[in-house]
N, C-alpha and C positions, 0 to 999 in steps of 0.2 A: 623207657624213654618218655620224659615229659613234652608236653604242648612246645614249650619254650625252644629245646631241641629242632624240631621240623620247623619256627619259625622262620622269614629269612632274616639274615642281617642286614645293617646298613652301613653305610659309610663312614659314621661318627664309632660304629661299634668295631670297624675294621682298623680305625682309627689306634681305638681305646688299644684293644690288641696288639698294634703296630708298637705304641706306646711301651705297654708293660715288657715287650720284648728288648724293646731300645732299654730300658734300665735293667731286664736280668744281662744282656750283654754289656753295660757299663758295671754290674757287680762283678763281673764273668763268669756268670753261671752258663753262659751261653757262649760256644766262640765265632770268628767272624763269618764261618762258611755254613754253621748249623741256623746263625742268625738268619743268615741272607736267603733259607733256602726258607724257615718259616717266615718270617717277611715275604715272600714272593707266596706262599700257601695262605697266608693271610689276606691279600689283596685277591685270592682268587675265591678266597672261601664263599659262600651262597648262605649256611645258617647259620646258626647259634652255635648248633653242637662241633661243625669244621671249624669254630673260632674257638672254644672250648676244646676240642681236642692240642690247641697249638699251645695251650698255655696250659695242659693238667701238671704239668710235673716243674711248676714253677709258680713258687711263693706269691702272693699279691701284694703289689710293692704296698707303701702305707699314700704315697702318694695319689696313686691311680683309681680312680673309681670307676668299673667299669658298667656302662650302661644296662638298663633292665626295660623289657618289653612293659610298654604301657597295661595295666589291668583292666578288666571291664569290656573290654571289644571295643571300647569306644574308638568311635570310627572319627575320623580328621574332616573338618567341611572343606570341599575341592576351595571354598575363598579362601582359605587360609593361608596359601603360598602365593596368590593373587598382590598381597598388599608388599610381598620381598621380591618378588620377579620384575614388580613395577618399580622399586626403588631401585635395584639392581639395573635396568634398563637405562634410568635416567643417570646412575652413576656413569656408566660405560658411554652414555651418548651425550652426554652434554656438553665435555670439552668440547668435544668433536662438534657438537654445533655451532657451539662459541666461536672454533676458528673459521668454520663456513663462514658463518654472521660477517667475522673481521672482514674476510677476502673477497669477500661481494662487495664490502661498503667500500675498502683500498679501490674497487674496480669500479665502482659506480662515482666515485671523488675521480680517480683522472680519466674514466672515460669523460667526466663532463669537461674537467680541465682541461683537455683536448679540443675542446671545442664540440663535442657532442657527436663527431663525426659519424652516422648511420649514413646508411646508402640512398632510406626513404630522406633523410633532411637534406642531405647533397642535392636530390630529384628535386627536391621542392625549392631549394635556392636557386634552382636555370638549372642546374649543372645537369648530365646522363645518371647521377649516379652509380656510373660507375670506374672514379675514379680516371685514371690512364687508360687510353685505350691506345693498340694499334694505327697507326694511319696508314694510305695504301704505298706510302714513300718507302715504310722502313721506317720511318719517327715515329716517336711516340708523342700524345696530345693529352691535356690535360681536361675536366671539363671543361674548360672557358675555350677551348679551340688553341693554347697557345703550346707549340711544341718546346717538351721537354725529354730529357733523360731521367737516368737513376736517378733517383732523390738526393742532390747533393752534389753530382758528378756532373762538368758539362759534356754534352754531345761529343762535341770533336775538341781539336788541340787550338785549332784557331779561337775556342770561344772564350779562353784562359784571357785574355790581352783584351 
């Protein structure tokens, strides 16, 4: 058993694997239920040697080249997935910010077009700030003191005429 054997694998090399089994089952050296069970033994595999076991006894297509562990021990600097994790990020979150960005500005254009209405600018124009209130009648009042209903609706049937 070589070095390469005990190493573990990875995802590109489960990949490869996954691969050359997809084309001996499209030669049909493989059928669909033998496929499907080393396909599932493939995605579980852990080294080299459990990926190399799935595929001894089956030709290497001319297509597929299957990957080989780096030589030298040389070791990967932790920056190195620092500069795809960060482009990745900004892929996944920018539309997404894009539409925030839209639906704050749609919301900040008619709240002004509204007339700006806050509770503290009502306070400051006379008004209570807050809007309608109760009166002890059973009416309701507006800030300015003048009795209203539902927005739109008159009080009673007499206020129609």
């Amino acid at each position: 058993m070589d070095e390469r054997d005990v190493m573990r694998a990875a995802d590109v090399d489960r990949q490869a694997v996954a691969e050359q089994l997809r084309v001996a089952l499209d030669e049909g050296r493989l059928d669909l239920h033998e496929y499907d069970d080393r396909l599932q033994q493939t995605y579980a595999a852990r080294t080299y040697a459990d990926l190399d076991a799935l595929v001894s006894d089956l030709p290497a297509p001319s297509g597929v080249v299957l990957p080989t562990p780096r030589s030298g021990g040389e070791a990967v600097p932790a920056e190195a997935g620092r500069g795809m994790a960060v482009r990745w990020l900004v892929k996944v979150w920018k539309p997404w910010l894009r539409a925030v960005g839209i639906v704050v500005a749609v919301w900040a254009v008619t709240s002004l077009a509204a007339g700006g209405g806050s509770v503290a600018g009502r306070a400051a124009e006379g008004g209570t700030g807050e809007g309608r209130v109760a009166d002890g009648d059973g009416g309701i009042r507006d800030d300015a003191g003048v009795e209203t209903s539902e927005p739109g609706w008159p009080r009673n049937r007499g206020d129609l005429g």
